[in-house]
N, C-alpha and C positions, 0 to 999 in steps of 0.2 A: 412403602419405600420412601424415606427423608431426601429431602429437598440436597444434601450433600452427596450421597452415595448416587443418586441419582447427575448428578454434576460429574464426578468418580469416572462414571461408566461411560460416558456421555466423552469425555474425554478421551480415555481408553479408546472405544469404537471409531474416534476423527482419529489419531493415531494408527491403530490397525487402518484404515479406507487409504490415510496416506502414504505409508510402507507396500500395500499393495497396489495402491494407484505407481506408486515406483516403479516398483519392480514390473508392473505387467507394461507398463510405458517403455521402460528399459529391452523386452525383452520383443515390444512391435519394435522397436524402434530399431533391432537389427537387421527388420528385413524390409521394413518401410522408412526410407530413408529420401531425405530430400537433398540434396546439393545447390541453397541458395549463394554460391558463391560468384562472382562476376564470372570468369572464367572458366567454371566448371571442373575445378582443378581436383574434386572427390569423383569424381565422376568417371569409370572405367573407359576408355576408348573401345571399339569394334574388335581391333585387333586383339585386344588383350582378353576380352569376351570371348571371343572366338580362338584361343589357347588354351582358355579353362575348360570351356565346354568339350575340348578335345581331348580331357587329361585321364588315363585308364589305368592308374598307377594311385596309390597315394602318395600326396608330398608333404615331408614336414618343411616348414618353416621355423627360422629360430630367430628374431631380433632381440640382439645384443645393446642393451645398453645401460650402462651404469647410474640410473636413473638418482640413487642414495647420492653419490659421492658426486652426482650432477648440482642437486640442490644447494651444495654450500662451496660449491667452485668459485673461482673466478667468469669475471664476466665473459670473457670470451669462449669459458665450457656453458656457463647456464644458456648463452648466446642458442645452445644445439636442442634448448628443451620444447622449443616451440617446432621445430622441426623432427623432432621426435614423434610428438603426438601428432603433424601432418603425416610421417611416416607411416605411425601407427596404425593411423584413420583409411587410410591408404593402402593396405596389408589387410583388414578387416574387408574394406569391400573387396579384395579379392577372394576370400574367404566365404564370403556372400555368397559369390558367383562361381563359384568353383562344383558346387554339387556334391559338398561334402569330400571332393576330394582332396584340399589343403585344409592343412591344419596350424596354425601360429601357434607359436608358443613365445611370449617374452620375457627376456632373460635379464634380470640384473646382478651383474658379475661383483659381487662381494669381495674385499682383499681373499688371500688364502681359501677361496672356496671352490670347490667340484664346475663351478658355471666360469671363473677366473679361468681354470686350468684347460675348460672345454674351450673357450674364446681364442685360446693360446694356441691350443693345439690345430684349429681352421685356421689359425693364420692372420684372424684380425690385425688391424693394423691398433694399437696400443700410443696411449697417450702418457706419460705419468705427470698425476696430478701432487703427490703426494710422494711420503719416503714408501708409504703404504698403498695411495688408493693411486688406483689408474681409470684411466677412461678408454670406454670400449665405446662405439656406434656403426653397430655391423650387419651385416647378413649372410644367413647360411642358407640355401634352402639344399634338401635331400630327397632322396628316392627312394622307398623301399629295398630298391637291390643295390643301392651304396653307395647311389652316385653324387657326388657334390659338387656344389659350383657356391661363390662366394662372393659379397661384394666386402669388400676388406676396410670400408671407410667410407661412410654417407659424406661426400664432400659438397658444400654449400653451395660451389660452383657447376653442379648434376643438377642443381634441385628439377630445373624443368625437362629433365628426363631420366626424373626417377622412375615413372610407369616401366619406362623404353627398358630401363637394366634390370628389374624386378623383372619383368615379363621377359627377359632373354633369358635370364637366370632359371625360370621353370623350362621353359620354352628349350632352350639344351641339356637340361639336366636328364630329362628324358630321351635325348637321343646320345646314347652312351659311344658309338665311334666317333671318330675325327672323319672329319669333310674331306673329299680328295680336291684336290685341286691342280686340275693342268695347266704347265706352262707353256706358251707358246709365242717363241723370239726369234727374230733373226741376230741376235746377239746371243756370245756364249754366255747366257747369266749362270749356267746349270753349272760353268766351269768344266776344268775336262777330268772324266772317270773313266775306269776302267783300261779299257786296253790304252786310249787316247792318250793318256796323261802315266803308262806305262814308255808310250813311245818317246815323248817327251824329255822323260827324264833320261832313255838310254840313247837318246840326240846332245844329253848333256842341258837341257833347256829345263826351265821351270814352267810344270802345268800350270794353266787359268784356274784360279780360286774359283767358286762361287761365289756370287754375289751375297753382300749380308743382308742382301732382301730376302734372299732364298734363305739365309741362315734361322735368319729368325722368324719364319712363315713357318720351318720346316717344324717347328716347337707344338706348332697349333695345328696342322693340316697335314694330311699326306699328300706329299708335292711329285707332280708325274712332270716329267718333260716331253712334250707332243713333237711331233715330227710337224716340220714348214711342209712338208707336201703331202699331208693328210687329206683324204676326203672327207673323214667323220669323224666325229667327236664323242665318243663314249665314255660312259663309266667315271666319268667327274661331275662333281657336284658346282663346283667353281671354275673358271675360266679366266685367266690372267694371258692379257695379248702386249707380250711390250714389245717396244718399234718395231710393226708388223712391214717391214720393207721389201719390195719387189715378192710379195705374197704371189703365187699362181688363185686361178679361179675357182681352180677346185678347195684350195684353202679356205677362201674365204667363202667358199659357198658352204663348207662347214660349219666357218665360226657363224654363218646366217642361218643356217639348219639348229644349231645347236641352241641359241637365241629363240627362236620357233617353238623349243619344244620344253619352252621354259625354262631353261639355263639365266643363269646369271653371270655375267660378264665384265671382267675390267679393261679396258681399252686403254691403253699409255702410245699415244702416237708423236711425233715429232718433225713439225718442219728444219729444226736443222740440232740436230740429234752430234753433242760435244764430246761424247764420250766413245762412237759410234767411230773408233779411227782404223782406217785401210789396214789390211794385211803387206806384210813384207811382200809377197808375191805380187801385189798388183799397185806397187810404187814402183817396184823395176821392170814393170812390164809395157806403164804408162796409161795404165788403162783408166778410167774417173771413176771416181769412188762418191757413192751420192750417198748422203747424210740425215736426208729426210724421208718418211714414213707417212703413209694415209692409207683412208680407204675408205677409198670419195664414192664406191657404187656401194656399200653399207651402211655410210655417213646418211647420203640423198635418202635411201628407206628407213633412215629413222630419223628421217627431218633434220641433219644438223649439215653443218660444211665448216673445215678448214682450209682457207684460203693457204694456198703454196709460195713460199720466201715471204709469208706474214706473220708478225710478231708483234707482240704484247707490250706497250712501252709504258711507262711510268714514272715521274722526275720524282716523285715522291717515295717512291718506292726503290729509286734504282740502288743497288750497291754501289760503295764507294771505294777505290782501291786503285793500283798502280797500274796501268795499258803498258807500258813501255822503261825502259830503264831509264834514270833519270830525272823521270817525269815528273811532274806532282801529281799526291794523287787525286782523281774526278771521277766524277759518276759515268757507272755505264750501266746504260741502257738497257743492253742486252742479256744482264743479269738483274734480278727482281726476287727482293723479299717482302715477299706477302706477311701482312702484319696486320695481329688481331684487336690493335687499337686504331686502327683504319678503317676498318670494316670491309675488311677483304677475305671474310670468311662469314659461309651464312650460318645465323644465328639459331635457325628454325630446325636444321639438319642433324641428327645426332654424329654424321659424318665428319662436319667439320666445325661444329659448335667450340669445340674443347679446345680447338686448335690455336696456338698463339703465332707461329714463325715458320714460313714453308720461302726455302728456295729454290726459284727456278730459272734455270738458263736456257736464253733465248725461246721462250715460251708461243707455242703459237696463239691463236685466237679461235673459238669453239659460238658458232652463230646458228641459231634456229631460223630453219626456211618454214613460216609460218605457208607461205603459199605449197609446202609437199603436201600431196592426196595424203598420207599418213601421220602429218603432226596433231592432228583433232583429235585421233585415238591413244594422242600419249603424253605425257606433261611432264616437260623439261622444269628441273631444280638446277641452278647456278649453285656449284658449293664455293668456289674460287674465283676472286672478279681482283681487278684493280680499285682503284680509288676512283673517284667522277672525274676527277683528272688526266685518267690514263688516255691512250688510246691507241690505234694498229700504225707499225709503222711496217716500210717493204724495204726490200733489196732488190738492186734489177735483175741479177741474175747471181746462183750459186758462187758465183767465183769472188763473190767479195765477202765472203764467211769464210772463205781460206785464208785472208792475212786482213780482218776485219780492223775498220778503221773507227775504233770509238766514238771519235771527237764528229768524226763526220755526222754519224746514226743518230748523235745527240743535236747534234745542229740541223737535222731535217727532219726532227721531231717538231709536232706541234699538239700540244693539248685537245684533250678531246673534254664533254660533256657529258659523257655517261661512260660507267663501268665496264672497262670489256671481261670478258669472261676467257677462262682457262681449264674450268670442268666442269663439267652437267652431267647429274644426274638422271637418264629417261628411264620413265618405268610408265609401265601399259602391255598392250598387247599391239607387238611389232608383227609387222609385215615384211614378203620377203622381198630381196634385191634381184631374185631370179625367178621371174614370174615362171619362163618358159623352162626351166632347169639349164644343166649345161652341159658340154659334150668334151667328152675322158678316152682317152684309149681304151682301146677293146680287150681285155684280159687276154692273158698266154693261153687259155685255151682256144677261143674265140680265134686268134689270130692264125694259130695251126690249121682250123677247120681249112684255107685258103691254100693251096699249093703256088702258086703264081706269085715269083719272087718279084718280081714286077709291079705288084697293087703296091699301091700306098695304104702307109697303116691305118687299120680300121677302129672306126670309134664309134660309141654308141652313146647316148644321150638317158643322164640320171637327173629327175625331178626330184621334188620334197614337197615338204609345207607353203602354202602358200599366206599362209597367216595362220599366227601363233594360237596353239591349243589353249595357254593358259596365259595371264599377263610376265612379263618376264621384266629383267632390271639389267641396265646394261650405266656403267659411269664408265663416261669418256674423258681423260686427261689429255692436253695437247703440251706434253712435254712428255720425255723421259728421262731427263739425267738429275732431275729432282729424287728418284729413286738409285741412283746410281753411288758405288760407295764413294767419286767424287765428294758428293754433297750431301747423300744422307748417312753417313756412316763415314766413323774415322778409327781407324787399324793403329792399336798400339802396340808395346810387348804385355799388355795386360787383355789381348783381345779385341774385340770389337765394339766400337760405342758410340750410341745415336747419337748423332747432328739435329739440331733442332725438330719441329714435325714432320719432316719430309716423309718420312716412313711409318707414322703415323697415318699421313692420310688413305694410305692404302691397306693397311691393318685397320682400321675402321669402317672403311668400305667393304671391305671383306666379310669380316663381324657383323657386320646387318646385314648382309648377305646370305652368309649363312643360316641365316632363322628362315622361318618359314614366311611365307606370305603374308598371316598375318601381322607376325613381328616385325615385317618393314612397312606396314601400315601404319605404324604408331609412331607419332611422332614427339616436338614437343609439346609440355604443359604449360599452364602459367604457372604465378608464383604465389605461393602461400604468403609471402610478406608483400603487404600493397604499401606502395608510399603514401606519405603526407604531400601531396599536390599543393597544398596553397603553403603549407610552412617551407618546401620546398622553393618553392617559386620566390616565397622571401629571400630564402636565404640566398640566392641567388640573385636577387638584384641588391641584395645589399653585400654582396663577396665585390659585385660588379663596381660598385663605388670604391669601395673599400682597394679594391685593387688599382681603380686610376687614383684614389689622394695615396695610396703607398708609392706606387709609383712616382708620383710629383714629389713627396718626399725624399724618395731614395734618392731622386736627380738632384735636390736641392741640396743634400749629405753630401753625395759626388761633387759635387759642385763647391761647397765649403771648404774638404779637403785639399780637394785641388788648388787651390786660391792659397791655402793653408802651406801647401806644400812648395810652392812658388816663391812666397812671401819668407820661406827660409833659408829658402837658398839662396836668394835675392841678398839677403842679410851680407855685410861682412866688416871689417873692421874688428878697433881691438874692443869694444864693446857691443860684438856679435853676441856672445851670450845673453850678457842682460836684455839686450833687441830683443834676442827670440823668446826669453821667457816673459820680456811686458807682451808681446805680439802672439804668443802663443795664450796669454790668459786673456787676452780680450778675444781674441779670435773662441776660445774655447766657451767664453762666456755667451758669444752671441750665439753661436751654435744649439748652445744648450738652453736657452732660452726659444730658440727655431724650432730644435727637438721636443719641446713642452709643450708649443703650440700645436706642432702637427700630431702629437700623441694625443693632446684633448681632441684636434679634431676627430681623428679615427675613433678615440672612444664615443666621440656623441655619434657618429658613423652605427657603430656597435649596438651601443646605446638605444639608436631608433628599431634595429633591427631586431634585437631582443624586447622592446617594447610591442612591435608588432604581433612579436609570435606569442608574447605572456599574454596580449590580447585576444587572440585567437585562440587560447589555449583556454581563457577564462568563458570564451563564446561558447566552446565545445562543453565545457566540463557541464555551464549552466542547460544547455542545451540536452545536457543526457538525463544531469541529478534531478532538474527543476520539476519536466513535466511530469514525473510520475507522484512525488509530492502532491502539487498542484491538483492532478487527477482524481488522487483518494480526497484530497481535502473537498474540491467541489463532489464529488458521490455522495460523500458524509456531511455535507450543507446538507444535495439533494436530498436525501434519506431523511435527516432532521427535519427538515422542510415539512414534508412530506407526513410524514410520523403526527407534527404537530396540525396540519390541517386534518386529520384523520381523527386523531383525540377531539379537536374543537366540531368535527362532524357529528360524532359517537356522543357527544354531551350535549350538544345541540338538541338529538333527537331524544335523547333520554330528559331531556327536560320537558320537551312536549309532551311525551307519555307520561 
């Protein structure tokens, strides 16, 4: 065999070793995976692990997205392709972990093609990029027996709880009914049905609507209305308590049983409840009509307390608007929009992450009693806080919430240092409020056994749970007319239509709610895009200069004009014209010689700033390209080296011989 065909094959053979070292690297490489990322953001959570492992169904998966007509987009579609493949990456390892039971399939939807029409047909949310191409970036996932669920648009603003929607998305698809969910109110939210709002109309009176809380809950859930004088709580999956007012014990030894036995819970209470107004019958009767809601012996066994005639203040936050006719208008206090460039919503929470604008009237204050025997077995999340500014103000007694005097509340405020809070999230395993149970009348048959019209009625005493089977989730909100069509909802002749996130917040609580245990384990991620730290940090002390010489600028502009403007009005006589146009070109001149100056300043402003970061940019680049250069060339010194003391060795000794 020559010296060439042998070179030939030689070649051949490193080819074949490297297509197979490929492929067999590729194909560990699915199931031995490393996530050296800071954050750990490839990296399955418990929860989400604990949903696959549970899955007895196959499910397909579909990611949608139009990868072709992505490459030659504008910058703000290609913007999506790096987010794409975290998506991807993301998608694979639940695939990993799933045991064979998910299946990915990725879709790029071509104009006019079978995979277009399927995107169309789910509901994707559709971008057009072109007269022809559009853009898709979606998710289907399915069920064998038909059931789909969608996410309609990977929005950038999700990214750190993409896990949490992907894993809700399997996670319901498999439980094919709707959640029941009972209501239970001392207000009519249910509005009036049936015979009620039959009577009504033949009184000539218009029945109570439902609330559009209820309207649009009733879209996603099947919505039951609980009796206020219930003892048990059955056959719901979910638990909505709003202004729970003058509740009996057996009530609420319900909503504590029900808690107990792993229920999930939303609690909407209020110290002075806006919406909550007297019936006709007990204004002419004189009787007092009370406005506020608790429930201070369930609050204590789950470690929280709202203090009674306390409220939530905030100057930063207060709305602004008219008290009085006449008036002008000023902030009042005792209404507050929570606002998401504030940081009056937590960020960590997939609850109220999203949330931008929540208003609340007269809002109480929601405080963990760190010293309860039960707060160490449960861990309070704040989703809703003020500013570090805010803090609790009082009233001495109800009667001044009946012709509330604004200006006053605002003048016997005073700023506080840290955020007060308006909803907590508790989840753990709660303990009950009624250690010893409680004592109920004695049922009608019970009470017959007795002939002696004389006894006083007999009772008999019903226990429960003394602490909870499994850990359960209870969020308490210390308002309710944030939910109210007041202010979260406004009635037109086109229907019904949200107000800000009010009613958001409670459709999202619910929604993680509804998943299972493991699904509200999960919470958020990091981010797949890390910042530039130090080019940051530049640019940032140089916006900071940059913004006081604009400033001193601009005052020094304001400042010419003004002068400018003086100087002509000043002017008069019958050679006012000529005046003002010598005095308006010198004035114009110096100006503009002023304007030169300060514009070179800010460019060398600029200047320095962009020098900095092309410096660090040129640190980085040498610092990635250099060493590996650098590397091979010293090995191949070494080697040469080497080589040549080994010849000079081998000639050495063949000389001697």
């Amino acid at each position: 065999m020559n010296r060439t065909l042998r070179t030939w094959l030689a070649i051949f053979f490193i080819a074949v070793i490297a297509v197979s070292a490929v492929s067999i690297t590729q194909s560990i490489g699915r199931s031995w995976r490393i996530d050296v990322t800071d954050q750990r953001i490839y990296t399955l959570s418990d929860g989400t692990k604990a949903i696959l492992a549970g899955l007895r169904q196959p499910i397909t998966v579909r990611l949608f997205y139009t990868k072709t007509a992505a490459m030659k987009a504008p910058d703000e579609i290609r913007y999506y392709n790096n987010y794409y493949e975290y998506v991807k990456a993301l998608l694979e390892e639940y695939v990993a972990h799933s045991n064979g039971m998910l299946k990915l399939e990725v879709i790029d939807p071509r104009p006019y093609s079978e995979e277009e029409m399927q995107a169309i047909r789910y509901g994707l949310r559709r971008f057009q990029i072109t007269q022809e191409e559009s853009f898709f970036f979606g998710l289907v996932v399915q069920t064998e027996f038909g059931a789909t669920r969608v996410i309609e648009f990977f929005s950038p603003d999700r990214q750190q709880f993409v896990e949490y929607d992907i894993s809700y998305l399997i996670d319901t698809a498999v439980t094919r009914q709707k959640k029941r969910l009972g209501v239970l109110s001392a207000m009519p939210v249910m509005g009036d049905t049936g015979y009620m709002a039959q009577m009504m109309r033949l009184q000539g009176q218009q029945p109570k609507q439902k609330w559009g809380l209820i309207s649009q809950l009733e879209q996603k859930y099947e919505v039951f209305s609980l009796s206020t004088d219930t003892d048990r709580i059955e056959d719901v999956d979910l638990l909505l308590v709003i202004h729970p007012k003058d509740f009996s014990e057996k009530t609420r030894f319900a909503i504590d049983q029900f808690v107990l036995k792993g229920g999930r819970a939303v609690i909407l209470v209020d110290p002075h409840c806006v919406v909550d107004m007297p019936d006709p019958m007990s204004r002419l009767q004189g009787s007092p009509h009370s406005t506020a809601s608790n429930l201070p012996d369930l609050f204590e066994a789950w470690g929280l307390q709202m203090p009674e005639n306390t409220f939530a203040g905030d100057r930063d936050l207060a709305v602004e608007g008219l008290t009085a006719p006449n008036r002008r208008p000023e902030k009042i206090l005792a209404i507050l929009k929570f606002d998401r460039a504030k940081g009056c919503f937590n960020q960590e929470h997939v609850v109220s992450a999203a949330l931008n604008e929540v208003t609340m009237m007269f809002p109480g204050v929601l405080t963990v009693q760190k010293d309860s025997p039960n707060a160490a077995d449960l861990r309070y999340t704040p989703l809703i806080m003020t500013t570090s500014r805010g803090n609790r103000w009082q009233v001495n007694s109800p009667f001044e919430l009946m012709s509330p005097d604004y200006a006053e509340f605002m003048r016997r405020f005073k700023e506080g240092t840290e955020p007060v809070v308006t909803a907590y999230m508790v989840t753990g395993r709660f303990k009950t409020a009624f250690p010893n149970g409680i004592e109920v009348e004695a049922d009608d048959d019970e009470a017959l056994q007795s002939n002696d019209p004389n006894q006083q009625p007999q009772t008999r005493r019903i226990s429960g749970l003394t602490e909870a089977r499994e850990p359960g989730v209870v969020m308490v909100v210390a308002d309710v007319d944030f939910i109210s069509d007041v202010a979260a909802y406004r009635r037109s002749i086109f229907g019904l239509s949200v107000v800000g996130d009010n009613s958001a917040v409670l459709l999202n609580a619910l929604d993680d709610m509804a998943g299972s245990n493991h699904l509200i384990s999960i919470r958020s991620r990091g981010n797949f895009k890390r910042p530039f730290t130090r080019i940051e940090a530049i640019e940032a002390r140089a916006r900071e200069n940059t913004a006081e010489e604009e400033a001193r600028i601009r005052a020094q502009i304001a400042e010419f004009e003004r002068q400018l403007n003086e100087r002509i009005q000043s002017l008069e006589g019958e050679n006012r014209g000529e005046l003002i146009n010598q005095t308006i070109l010198e004035e114009k001149r110096d100006i503009e010689l002023k304007l030169l100056e300060a514009e070179k300043r800010l460019r060398d402003v600029k200047m320095q700033e962009r020098e900095q970061i092309e410096a660090l940019k040129v640190r980085l680049r040498n610092f990635c390209t250099l060493p590996g250069p650098i590397l091979t060339l010293l090995i191949a010194i070494g080697i040469g080296v080497h080589r040549s003391i080994r010849r000079r060795y081998y000639i050495s000794h063949a000389s001697d011989a």
